[in-house]
BALOBA-1460 file (C-alpha; in Angstrom, 3 decimals):
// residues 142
<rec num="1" residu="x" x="2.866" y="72.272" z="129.282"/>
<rec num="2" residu="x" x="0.641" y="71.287" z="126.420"/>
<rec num="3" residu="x" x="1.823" y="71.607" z="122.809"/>
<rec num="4" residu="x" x="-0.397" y="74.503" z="121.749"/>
<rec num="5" residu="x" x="1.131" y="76.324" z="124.855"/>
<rec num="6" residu="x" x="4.725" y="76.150" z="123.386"/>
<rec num="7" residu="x" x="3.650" y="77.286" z="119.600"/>
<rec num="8" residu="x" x="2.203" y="80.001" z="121.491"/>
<rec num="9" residu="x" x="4.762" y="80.696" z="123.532"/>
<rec num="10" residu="x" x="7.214" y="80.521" z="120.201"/>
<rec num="11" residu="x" x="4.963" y="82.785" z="118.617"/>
<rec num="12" residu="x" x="5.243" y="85.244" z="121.689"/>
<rec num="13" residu="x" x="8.598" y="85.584" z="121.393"/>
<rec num="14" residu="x" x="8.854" y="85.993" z="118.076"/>
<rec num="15" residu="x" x="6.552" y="88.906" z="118.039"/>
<rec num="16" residu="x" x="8.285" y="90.057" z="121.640"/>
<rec num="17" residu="x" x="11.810" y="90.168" z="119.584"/>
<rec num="18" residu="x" x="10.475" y="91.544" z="116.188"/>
<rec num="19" residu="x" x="9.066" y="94.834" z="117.894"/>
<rec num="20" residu="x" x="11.736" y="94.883" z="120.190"/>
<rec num="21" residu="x" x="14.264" y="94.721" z="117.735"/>
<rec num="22" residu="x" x="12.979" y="95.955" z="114.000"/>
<rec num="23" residu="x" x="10.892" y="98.676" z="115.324"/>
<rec num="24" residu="x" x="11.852" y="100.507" z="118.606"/>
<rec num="25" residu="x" x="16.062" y="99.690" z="118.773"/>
<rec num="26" residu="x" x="16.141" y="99.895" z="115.204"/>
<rec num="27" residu="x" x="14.398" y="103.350" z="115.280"/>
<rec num="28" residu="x" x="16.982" y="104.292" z="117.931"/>
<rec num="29" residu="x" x="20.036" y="103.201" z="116.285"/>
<rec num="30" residu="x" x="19.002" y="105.100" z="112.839"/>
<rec num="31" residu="x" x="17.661" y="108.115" z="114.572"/>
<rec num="32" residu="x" x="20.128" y="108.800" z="117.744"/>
<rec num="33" residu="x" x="23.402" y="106.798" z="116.998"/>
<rec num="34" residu="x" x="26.442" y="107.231" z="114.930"/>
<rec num="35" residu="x" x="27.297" y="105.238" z="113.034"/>
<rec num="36" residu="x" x="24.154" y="103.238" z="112.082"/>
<rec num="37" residu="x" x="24.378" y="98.763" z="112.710"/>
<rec num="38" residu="x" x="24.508" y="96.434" z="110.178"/>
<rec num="39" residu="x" x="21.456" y="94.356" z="108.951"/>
<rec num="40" residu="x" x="24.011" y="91.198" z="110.717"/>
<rec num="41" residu="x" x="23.601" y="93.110" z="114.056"/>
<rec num="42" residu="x" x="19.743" y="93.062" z="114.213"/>
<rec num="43" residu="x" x="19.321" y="89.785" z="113.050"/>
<rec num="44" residu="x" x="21.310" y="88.214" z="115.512"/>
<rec num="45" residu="x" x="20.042" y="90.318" z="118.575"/>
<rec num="46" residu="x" x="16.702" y="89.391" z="117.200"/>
<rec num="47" residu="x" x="17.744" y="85.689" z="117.505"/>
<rec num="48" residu="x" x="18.305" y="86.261" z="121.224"/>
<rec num="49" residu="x" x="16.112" y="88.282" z="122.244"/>
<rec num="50" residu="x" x="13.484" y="85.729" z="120.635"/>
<rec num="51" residu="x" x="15.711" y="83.254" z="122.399"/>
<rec num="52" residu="x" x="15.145" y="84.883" z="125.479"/>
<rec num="53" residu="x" x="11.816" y="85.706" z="125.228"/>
<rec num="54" residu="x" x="11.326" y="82.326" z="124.817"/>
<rec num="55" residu="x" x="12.679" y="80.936" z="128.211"/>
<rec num="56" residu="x" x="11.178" y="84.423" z="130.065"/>
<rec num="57" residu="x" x="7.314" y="83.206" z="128.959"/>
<rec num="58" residu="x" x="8.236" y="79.581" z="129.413"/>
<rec num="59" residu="x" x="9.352" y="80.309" z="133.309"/>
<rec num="60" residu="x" x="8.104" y="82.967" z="134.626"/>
<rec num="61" residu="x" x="4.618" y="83.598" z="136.401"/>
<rec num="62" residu="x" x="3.340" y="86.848" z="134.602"/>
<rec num="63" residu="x" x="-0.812" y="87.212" z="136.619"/>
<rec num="64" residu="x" x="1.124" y="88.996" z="139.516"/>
<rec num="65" residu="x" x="3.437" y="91.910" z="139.156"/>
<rec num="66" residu="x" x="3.466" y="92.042" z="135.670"/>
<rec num="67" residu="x" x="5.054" y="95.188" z="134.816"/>
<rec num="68" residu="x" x="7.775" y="94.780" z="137.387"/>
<rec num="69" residu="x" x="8.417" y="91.181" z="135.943"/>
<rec num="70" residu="x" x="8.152" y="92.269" z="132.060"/>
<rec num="71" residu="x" x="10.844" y="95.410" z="133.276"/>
<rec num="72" residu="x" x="13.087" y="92.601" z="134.924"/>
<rec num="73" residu="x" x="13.063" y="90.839" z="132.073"/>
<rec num="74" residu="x" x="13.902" y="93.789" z="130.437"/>
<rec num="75" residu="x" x="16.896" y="94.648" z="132.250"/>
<rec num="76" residu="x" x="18.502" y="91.293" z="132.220"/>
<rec num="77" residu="x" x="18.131" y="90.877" z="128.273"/>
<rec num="78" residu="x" x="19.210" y="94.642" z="127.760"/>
<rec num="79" residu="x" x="22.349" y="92.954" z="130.300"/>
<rec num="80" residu="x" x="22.885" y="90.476" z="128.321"/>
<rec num="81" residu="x" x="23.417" y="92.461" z="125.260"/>
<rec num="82" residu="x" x="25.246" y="94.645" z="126.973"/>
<rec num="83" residu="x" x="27.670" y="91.837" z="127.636"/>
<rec num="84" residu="x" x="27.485" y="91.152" z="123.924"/>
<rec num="85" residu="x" x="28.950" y="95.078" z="123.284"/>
<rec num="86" residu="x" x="31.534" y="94.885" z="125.768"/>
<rec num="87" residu="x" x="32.816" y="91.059" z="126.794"/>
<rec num="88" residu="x" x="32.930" y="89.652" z="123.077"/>
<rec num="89" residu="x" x="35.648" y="93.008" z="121.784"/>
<rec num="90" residu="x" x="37.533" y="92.448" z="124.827"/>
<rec num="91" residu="x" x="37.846" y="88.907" z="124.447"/>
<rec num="92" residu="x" x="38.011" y="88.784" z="120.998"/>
<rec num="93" residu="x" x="38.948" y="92.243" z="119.619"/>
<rec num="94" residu="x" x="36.105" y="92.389" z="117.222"/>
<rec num="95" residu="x" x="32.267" y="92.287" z="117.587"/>
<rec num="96" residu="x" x="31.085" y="89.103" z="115.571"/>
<rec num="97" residu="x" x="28.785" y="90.982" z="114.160"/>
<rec num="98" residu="x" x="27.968" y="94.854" z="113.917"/>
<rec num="99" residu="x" x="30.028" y="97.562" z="115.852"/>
<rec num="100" residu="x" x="31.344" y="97.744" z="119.684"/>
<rec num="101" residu="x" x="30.146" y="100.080" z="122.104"/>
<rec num="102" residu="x" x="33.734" y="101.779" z="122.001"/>
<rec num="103" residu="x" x="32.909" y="102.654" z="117.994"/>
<rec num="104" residu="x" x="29.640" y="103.907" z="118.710"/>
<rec num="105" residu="x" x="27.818" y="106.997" z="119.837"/>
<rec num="106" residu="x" x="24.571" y="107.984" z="121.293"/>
<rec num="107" residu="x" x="23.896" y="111.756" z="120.379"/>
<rec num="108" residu="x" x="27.492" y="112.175" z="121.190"/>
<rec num="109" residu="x" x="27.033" y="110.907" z="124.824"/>
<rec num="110" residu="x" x="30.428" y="109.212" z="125.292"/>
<rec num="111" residu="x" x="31.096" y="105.641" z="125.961"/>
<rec num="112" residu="x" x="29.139" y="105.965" z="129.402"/>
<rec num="113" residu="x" x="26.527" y="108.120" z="128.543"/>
<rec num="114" residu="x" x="25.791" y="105.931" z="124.904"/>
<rec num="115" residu="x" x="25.854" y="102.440" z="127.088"/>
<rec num="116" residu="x" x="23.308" y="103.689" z="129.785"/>
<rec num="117" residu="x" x="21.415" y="105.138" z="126.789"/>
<rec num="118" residu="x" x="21.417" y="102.110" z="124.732"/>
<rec num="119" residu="x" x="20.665" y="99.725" z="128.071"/>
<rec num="120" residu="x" x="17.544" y="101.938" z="128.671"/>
<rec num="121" residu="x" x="16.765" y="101.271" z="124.850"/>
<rec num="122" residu="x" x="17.006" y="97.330" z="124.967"/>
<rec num="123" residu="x" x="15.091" y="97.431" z="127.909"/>
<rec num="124" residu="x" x="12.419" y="99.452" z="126.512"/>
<rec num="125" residu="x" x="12.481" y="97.158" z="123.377"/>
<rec num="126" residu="x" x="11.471" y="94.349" z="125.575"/>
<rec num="127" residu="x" x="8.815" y="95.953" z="127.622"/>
<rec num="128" residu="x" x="7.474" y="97.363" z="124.090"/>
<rec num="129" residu="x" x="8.074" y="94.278" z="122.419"/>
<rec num="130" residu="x" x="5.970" y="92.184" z="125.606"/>
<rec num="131" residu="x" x="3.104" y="94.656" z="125.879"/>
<rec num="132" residu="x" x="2.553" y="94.928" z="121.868"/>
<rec num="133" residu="x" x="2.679" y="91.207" z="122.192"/>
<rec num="134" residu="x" x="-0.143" y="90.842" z="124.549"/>
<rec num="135" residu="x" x="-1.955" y="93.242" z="122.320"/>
<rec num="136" residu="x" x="-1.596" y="91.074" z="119.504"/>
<rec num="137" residu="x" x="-2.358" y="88.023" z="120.971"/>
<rec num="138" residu="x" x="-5.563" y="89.234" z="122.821"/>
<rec num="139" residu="x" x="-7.413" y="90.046" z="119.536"/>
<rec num="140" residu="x" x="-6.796" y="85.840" z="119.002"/>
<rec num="141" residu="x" x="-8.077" y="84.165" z="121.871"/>
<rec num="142" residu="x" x="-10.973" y="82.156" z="121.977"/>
């Protein structure tokens, strides 16, 4: 991979984790959950999802099955910080930073109901954060 491939692949995923993060799960958290996350919380899931979005560009093949592979990706990040709300209070008995899917609620959904609502929302906020990407980056190629 050349060199201007990677500072546009780091530029990517910053964009990719931004939207993902600042607009659509921030949106979500202030307008559907109780009680709202701390400033902490969405700067570090921006760091990994940036982080992830990262290693997703770098390896994976996107001219075929796009869609299915940006929804993949998707669903493993929205895993992986899904981990994040349940693994790290279990092990630890805190959250390092913000609040544990046990203290929250999604439009009073329960735990169940407020993780499969939340893993539909980190999903979406990479799929939204991908395709606003490619947007972006479209009106600067050559």
């Amino acid at each position: 991979m050349k060199k201007r491939d990677y500072l546009k692949i780091s530029i990517s995923s910053i964009i990719i984790a931004a939207v993902g993060v600042f607009v659509i799960d921030y949106f979500s958290h202030l307008l559907f959950s109780e009680p709202m996350e701390t400033l902490g919380y969405f700067f570090g899931k921006m760091a990994a999802y940036a982080l992830f979005s990262f290693l997703f560009l770098s390896f994976t093949d996107l001219r075929k099955k796009e869609f299915l592979k940006a929804a993949v990706g998707g669903i493993m990040v929205a895993s992986l910080w899904g981990m994040y709300y349940n693994i790290f209070p279990l092990l630890y008995g805190y959250s390092p930073f913000g609040i544990s899917l046990a203290g929250l609620t999604f439009l009073g959904m329960g735990v169940f109901g407020t993780g499969l609502a939340f893993g539909i929302v980190h999903t979406l906020a990479f799929i939204g954060g991908y395709y606003t990407n490619k947007l972006i980056m479209k009106k600067f190629k050559k």
